[in-house]
GUNUFI-238830 format. One record per atom (N, C-alpha, C): residue in one letter; x, y, z. Coordinates in steps of 0.2 Angstrom, whole numbers, plus 5000, padded with zeros to 4 digits. Atoms other than C-alpha are relative to their C-alpha. Example, Ala and Ser with C-alpha at 12.3 -4.5 7.8 and 13.67 -1.06 7.14 Angstrom:
# residues 2
A500449945000
A506249785039
A500450065000
S499649944999
S506849955036
S499650055003
***
This chain:
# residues 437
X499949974993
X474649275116
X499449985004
X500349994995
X473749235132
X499450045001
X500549964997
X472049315136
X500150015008
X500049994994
X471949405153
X499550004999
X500649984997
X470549425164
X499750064999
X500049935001
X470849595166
X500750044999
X499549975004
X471849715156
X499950095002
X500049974996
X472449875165
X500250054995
X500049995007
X472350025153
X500350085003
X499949955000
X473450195157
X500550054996
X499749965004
X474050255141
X499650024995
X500749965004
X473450365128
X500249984991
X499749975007
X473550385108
X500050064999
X499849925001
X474150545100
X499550044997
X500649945004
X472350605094
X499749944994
X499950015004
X472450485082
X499549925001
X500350095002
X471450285079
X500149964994
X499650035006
X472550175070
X499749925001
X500250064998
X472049995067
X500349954999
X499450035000
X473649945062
X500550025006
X499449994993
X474450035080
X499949935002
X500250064995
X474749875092
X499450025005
X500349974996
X473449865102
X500449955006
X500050034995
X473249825121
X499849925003
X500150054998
X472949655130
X500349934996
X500850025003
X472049535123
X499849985007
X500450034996
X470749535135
X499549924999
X500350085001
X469749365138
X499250025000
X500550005001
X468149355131
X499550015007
X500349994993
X466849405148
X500650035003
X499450004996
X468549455155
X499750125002
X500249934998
X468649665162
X500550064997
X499649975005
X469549815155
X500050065007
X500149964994
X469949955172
X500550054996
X499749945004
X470550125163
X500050075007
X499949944998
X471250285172
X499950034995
X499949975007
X470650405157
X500150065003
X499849905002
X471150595152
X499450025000
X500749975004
X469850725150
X500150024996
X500149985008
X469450755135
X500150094998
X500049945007
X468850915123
X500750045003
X499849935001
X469651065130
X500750005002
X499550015000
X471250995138
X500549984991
X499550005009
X471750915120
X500050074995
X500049965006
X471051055109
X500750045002
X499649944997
X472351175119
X500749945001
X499250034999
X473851035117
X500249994991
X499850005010
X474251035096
X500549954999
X499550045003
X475350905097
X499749915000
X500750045001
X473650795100
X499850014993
X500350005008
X472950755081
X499349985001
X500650045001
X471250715086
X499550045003
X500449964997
X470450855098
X499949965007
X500050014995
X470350715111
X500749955002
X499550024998
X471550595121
X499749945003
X500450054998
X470750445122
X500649925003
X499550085000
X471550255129
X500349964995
X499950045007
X472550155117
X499549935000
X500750075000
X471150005113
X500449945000
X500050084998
X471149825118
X499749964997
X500250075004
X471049675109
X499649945004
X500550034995
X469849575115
X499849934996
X499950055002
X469949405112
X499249954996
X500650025004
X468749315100
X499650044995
X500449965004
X468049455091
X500450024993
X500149985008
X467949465073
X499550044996
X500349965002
X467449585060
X499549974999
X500750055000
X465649575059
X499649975004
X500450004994
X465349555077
X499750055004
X500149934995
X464849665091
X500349975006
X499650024993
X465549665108
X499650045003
X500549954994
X464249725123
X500550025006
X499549984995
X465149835134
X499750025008
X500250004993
X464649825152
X500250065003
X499649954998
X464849995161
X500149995006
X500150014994
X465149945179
X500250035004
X500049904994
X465750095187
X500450044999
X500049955000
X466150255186
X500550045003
X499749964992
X467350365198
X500350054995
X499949935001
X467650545195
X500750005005
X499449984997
X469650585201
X500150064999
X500049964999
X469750735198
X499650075005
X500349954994
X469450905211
X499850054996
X500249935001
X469151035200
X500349994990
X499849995009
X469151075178
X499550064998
X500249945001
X468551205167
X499749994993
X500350015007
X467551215151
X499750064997
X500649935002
X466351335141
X500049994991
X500449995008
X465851385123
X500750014997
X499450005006
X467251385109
X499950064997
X500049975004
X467751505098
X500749974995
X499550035005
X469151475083
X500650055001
X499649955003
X470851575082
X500149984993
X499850015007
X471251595063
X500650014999
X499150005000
X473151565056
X500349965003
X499550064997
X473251425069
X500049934998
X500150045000
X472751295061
X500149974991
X500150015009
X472751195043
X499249955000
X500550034998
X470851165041
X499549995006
X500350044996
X470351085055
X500350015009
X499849984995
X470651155072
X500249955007
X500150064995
X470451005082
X500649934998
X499750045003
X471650895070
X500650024998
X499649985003
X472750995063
X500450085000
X500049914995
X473651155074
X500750014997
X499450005004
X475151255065
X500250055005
X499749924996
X476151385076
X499950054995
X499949955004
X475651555068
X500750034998
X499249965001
X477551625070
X500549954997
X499450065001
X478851465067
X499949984993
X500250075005
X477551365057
X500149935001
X499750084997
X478051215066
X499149985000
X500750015004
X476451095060
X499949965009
X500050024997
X475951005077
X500650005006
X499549964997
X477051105089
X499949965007
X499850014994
X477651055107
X499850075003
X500149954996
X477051155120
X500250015005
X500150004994
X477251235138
X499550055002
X500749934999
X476051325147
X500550055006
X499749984995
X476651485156
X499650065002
X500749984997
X475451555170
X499350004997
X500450015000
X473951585167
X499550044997
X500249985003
X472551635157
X499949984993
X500050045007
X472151605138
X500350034995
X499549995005
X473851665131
X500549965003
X499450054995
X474651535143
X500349964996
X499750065003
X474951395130
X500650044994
X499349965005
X476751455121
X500349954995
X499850025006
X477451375106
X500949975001
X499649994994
X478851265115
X500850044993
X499549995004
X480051305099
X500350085000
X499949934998
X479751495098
X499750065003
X500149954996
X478851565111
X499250024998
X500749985003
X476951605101
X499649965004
X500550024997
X475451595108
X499749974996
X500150045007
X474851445098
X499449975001
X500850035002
X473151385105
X499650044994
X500449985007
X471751355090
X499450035002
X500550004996
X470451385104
X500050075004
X499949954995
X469851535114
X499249975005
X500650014998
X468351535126
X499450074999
X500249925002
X466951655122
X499650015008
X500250004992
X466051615139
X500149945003
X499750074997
X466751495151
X499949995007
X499849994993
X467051455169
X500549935002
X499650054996
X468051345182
X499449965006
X500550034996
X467051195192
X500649975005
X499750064995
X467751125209
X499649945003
X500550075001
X466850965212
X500149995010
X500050044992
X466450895233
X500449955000
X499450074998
X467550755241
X499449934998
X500450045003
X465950655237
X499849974994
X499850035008
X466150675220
X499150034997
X500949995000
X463950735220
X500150064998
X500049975004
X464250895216
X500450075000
X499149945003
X465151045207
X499750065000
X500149925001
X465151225209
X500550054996
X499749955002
X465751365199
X500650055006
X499749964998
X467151485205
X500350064999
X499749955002
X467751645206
X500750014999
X499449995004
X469351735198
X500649985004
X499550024994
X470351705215
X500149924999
X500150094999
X469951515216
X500250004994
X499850045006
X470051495198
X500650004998
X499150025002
X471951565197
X500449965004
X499750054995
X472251465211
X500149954997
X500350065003
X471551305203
X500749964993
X499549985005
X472651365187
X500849995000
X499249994996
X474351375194
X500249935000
X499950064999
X474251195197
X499549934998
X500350045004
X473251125185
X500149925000
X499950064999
X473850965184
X499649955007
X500250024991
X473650915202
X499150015000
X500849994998
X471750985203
X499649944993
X500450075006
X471350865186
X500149975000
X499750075000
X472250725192
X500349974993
X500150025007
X472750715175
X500449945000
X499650074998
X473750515173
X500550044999
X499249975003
X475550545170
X500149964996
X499550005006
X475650465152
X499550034997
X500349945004
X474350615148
X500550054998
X499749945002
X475250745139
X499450064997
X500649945000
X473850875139
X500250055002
X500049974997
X473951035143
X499150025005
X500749984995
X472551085161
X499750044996
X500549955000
X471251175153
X499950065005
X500149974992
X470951245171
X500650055001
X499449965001
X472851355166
X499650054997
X500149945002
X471451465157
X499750045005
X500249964996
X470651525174
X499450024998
X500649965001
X468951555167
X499450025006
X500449994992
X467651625179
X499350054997
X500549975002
X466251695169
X499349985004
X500550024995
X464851595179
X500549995008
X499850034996
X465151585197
X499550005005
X500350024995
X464251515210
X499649954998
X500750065003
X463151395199
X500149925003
X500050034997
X462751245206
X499849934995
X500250065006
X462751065195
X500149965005
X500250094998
X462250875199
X500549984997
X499750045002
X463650775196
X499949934998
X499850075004
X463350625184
X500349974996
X499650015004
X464750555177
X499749964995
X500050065007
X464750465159
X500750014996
X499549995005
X465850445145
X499849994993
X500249985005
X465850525131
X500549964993
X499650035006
X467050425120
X500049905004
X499950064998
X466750235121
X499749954996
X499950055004
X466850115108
X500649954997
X499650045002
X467850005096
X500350034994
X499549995007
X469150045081
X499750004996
X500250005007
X468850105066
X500349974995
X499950055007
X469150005049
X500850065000
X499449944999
X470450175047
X500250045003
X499749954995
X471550285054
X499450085000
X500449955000
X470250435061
X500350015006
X499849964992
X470750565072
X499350005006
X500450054993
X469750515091
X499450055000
X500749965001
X468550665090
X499650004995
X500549985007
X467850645073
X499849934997
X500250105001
X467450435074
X499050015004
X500849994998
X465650515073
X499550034992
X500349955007
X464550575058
X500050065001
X499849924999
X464550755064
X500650024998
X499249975002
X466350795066
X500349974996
X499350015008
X467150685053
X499650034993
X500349965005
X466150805041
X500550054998
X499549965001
X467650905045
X500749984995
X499650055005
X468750765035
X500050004992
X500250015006
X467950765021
X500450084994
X499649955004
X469350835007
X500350055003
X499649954998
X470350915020
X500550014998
X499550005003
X471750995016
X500749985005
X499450024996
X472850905031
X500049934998
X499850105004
X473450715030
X499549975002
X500650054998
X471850635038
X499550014996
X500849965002
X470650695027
X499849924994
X500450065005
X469450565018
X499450034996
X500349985004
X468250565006
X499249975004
X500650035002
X466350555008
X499849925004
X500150055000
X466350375006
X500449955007
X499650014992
X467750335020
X499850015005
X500249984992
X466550395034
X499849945003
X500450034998
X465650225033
X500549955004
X499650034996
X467250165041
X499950015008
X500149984992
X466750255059
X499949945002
X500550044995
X466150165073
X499850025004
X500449954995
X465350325080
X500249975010
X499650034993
X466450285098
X499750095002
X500049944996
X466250485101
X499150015000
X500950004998
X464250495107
X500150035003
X500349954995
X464150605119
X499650015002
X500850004998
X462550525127
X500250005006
X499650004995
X462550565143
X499649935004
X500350064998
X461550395147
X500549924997
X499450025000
X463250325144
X500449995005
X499649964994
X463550305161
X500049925004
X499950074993
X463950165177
X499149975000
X500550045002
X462750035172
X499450004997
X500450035009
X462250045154
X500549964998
X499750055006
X462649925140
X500250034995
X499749975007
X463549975126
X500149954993
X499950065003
X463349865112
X500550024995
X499449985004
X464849915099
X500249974991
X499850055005
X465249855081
X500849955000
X499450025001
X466849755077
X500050024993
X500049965008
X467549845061
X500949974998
X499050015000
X469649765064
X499949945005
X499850024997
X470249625070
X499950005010
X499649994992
X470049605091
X499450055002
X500649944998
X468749765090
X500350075003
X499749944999
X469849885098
X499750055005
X500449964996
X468849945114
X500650045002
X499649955000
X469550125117
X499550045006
X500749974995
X468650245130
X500450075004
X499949954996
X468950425138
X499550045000
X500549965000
X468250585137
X499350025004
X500550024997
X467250575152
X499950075003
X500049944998
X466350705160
X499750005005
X500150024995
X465650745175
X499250035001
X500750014998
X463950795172
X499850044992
X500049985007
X462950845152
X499249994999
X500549965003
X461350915147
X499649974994
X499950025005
X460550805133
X500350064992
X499949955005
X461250895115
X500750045002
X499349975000
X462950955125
X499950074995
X500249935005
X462251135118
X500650065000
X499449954999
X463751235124
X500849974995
X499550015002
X464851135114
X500649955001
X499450044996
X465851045128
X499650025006
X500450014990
X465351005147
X500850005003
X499550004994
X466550965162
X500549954999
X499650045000
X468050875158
X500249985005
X500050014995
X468650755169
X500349945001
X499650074999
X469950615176
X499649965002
X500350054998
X469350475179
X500149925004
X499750074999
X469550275184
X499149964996
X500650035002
X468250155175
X500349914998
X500250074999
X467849955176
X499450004994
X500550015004
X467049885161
X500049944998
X500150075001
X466549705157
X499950004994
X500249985011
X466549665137
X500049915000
X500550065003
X465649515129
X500050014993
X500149995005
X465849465111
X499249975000
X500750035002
X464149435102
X500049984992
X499850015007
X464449335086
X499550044995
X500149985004
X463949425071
X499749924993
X500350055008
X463249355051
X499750044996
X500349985005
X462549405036
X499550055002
X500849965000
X460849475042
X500150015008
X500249974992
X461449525059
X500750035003
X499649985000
X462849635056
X499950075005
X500249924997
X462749805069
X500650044998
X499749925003
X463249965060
X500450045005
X499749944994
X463450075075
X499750005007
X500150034994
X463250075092
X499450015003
X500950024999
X461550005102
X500350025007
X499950024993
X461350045120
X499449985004
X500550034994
X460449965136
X500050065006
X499849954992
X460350125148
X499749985006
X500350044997
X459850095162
X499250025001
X500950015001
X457950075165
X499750105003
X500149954999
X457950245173
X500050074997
X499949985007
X458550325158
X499749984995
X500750025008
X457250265145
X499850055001
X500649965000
X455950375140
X499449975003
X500650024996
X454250355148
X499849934995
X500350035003
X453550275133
X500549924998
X499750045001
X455050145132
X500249955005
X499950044996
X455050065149
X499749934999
X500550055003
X454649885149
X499350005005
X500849994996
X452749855152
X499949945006
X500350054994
X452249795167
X499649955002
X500750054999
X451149655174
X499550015000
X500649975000
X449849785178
X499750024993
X500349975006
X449849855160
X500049944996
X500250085003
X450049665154
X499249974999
X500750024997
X448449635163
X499650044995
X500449995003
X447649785155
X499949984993
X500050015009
X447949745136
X499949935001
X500350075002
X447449565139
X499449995000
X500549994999
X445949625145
X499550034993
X500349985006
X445749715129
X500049964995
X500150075005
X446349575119
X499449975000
X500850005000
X444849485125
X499550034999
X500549955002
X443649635124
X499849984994
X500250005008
X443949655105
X500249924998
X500150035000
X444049485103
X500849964995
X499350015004
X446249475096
X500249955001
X499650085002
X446749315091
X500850005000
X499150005001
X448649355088
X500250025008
X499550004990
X449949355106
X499950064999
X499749944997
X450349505113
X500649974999
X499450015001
X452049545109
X500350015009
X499449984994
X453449535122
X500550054997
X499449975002
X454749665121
X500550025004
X499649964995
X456149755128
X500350064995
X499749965001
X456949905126
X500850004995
X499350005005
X458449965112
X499950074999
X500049915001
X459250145109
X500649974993
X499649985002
X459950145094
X500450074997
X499649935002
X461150265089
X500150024992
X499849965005
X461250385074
X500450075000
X499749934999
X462450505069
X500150024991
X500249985009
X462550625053
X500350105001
X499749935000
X462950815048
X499750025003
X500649954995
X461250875056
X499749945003
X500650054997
X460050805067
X499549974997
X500550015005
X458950765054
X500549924996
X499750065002
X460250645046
X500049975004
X499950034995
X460650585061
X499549955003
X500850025000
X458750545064
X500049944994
X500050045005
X458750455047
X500449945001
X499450055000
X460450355051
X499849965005
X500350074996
X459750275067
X499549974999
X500450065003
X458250205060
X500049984995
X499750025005
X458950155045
X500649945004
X499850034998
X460050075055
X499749945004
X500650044999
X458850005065
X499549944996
X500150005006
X457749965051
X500649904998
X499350055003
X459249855043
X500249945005
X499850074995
X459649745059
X499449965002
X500450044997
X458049695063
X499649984994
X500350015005
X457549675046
X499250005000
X500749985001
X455949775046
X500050094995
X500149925004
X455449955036
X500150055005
X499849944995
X456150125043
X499350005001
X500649994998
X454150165043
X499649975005
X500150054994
X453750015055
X500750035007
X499749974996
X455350095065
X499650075002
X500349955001
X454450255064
X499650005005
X500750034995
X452850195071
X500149985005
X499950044993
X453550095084
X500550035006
X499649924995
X454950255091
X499350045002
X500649975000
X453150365088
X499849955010
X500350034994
X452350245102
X499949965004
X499450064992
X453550135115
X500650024998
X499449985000
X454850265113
X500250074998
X499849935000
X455750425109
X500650024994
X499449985001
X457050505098
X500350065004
X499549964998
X458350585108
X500550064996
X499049985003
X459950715105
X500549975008
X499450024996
X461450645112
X500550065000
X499549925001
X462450805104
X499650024997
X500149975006
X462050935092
X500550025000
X500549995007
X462350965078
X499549914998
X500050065006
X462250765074
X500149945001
X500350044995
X461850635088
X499549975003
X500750004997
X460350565092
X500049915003
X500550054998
X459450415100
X499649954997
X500850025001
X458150305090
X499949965005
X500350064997
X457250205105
X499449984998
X500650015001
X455950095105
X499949945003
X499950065000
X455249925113
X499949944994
X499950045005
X455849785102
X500049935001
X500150064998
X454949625102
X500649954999
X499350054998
X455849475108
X500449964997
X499750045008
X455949385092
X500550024997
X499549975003
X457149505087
X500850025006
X499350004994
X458349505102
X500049935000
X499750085001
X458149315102
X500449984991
X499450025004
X458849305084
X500950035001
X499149974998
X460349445088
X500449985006
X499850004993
X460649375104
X500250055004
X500049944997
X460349535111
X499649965007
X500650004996
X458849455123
X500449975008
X500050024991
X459949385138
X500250075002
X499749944999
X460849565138
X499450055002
X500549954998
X459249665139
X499449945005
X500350024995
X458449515151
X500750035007
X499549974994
X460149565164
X499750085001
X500149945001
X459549715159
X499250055003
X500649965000
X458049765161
X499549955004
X500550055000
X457149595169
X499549964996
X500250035005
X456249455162
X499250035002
X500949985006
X454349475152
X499749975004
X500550024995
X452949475164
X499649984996
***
């Protein structure tokens, strides 16, 4: 089949990440991928006939890429469509679920396993059981609220119970939701516990990667939440060992946003770039659980990067933008060039001063602590140097971050050049970040 240029994306999967579904396109190698996405968490959790907790794009093939490559994914803009969503802190209902609440929703009354829904007005007994009538979300809010967003799209205010039954009523409409979303509006719960709060709007996306090796429901193609797979008692459950099929696509960093780089594994055939869950503005750590879901429209450029034996990437690396680094990982300057050469000579160092640039790689795990270990371990292994050398060099030209808690983090740090000239990482982080002074 024909590669396009660009491959126009506005359908969804059922919760689910098959690498045997058909995919989309096949976009052309440098070619663009322009997606209308769904909002993510609190829409899907509250639809059960979703298997994944989110509602992500079906993924695109992308031409040239083979397992054991990577594909840089260019973010190149952004747009918030939606006016108005609702979010807050989770709590569980028991009896509605097998397991896994996100994955696996049972109607309490019928027992229908992945029930069809409607919603009927409003509130958090709106979602009905379309078979017989029960209240079947697996979700409640324990503190929530309703956000309306400016025509600008800059920034979001909380609302009161008035506004937010308003909002409710016609749910669909205020979240632009596509029309081959089948989601039920979160914004049908009416929350309003915060009102007046006043937030920055900066979008990102919380779900943007490539396909996994196996079928893994869209929320839990993360070390944290696919913790919840492990020997489940529903049909997705894997073992242990099947996690190392992820491709950590659910990050939840909010430096995941209109121009950063996303460098991604290939783990199938094509690589299967998939992407939703976008939200409109997030806190590192996403401590509440879930932020602002939100429609969207996104333009993204994708680049294979041949892979090989000794320069395989694990999981996903990013280029944020320069404004987004940590202090100690911005590239050094000409004036701080100047200073360390000066020191060079003082003490009398024979060896170059290194060149480097910037790299975040990503680790994810049950805790933050694993999570911490997985990306420099990861790290580590593609630059073929020692975690403890990784350590040292995060420690001082860099940072470790959270992306989420429980089990997301960041490892940065500057990465001499030599090591981006063998990955062919070095012309991405030169677009990226400018050339070595």
């Amino acid at each position: 089949m024909q590669a396009n240029e660009t491959v126009f994306v506005n359908r969804f999967v059922n919760g689910i990440l098959d690498p045997d579904e058909e995919m989309l396109g096949p976009v052309k190698d440098g070619g663009h991928i322009i997606a209308n996405t769904s909002p993510g968490c609190w829409g899907p959790m509250i639809t059960p006939c979703l298997r994944g907790g989110h509602e992500v794009t079906k993924p695109v093939y992308v031409e040239g890429a083979e397992v054991g490559d990577a594909i840089a994914i260019r973010i190149k803009s952004i747009r918030v469509t939606s006016m108005a969503t609702a979010s807050g802190n989770d709590t569980t209902v028991e009896g509605r679920f097998l397991g896994d609440p996100f994955v696996a929703v049972k109607c309490p009354e019928c027992g229908t396993m992945y029930p069809e829904t409607v919603v009927q007005g409003t509130g958090q007994e709106a979602i009905r059981c379309a078979t017989c009538g029960a209240d079947v979300t697996p979700f409640r809010f324990t503190n929530a609220y309703t956000m309306a967003f400016d025509d600008t799209k800059t920034v979001g205010l909380t609302v009161d119970d008035q506004t937010a039954e308003t909002i409710g009523k016609d749910g669909k409409h205020y979240m632009a939701t596509p029309e081959h979303s089948v989601q039920n509006p979160v914004v049908a719960f009416a929350p309003h516990d915060l009102v007046g709060t006043i937030a920055r709007m900066r979008p990102f996306l919380g779900q943007l990667g490539t396909t996994p090796a196996i079928p893994f429901p869209d929320s839990h193609n993360a070390g944290d939440f696919a913790q919840f797979l492990i020997d489940a008692p529903h049909e997705y459950a894997l073992t242990k060992e099947q996690l190392e099929h992820r491709t950590d696509g659910h990050m939840d960093i909010n430096r995941a946003r209109e121009g950063a780089v996303v460098i991604a594994p290939v783990k199938v055939p094509g690589g299967g770039i998939y992407l939703g869950d976008m939200h409109a503005m997030q806190g590192d750590g996403e401590i509440a659980g879930h932020t602002t879901d939100v429609s969207g429209i996104v333009t993204l450029q994708v680049s294979v990067i041949k892979g090989g034996a000794d320069k395989t990437v694990e999981g996903p690396i990013l280029l944020p933008t320069e404004e987004d680094l940590p202090h100690l990982a911005k590239p050094v300057s000409a004036e701080e060039r100047r200073k360390a050469e000066q020191l060079q000579a003082a003490w009398g160092i024979s060896k170059p001063l290194e060149k480097s640039l910037p790299l975040q790689f990503v680790g994810t795990g049950a805790t933050l602590n694993e999570a911490t270990s997985n990306g420099m371990e990861r790290a580590a292994k593609l630059l073929n140097i020692t975690v403890p050398e990784v350590m040292n060099r995060a420690t001082v030209t860099g940072a470790i971050e959270i992306g989420r808690n429980p089990g997301v983090v960041t490892v940065t740090f500057l990465v001499p050049l030599e090591h981006l000239e063998r990955l062919a990482f070095d012309k991405l982080a030169f677009e990226q970040y400018g050339s070595i002074e």
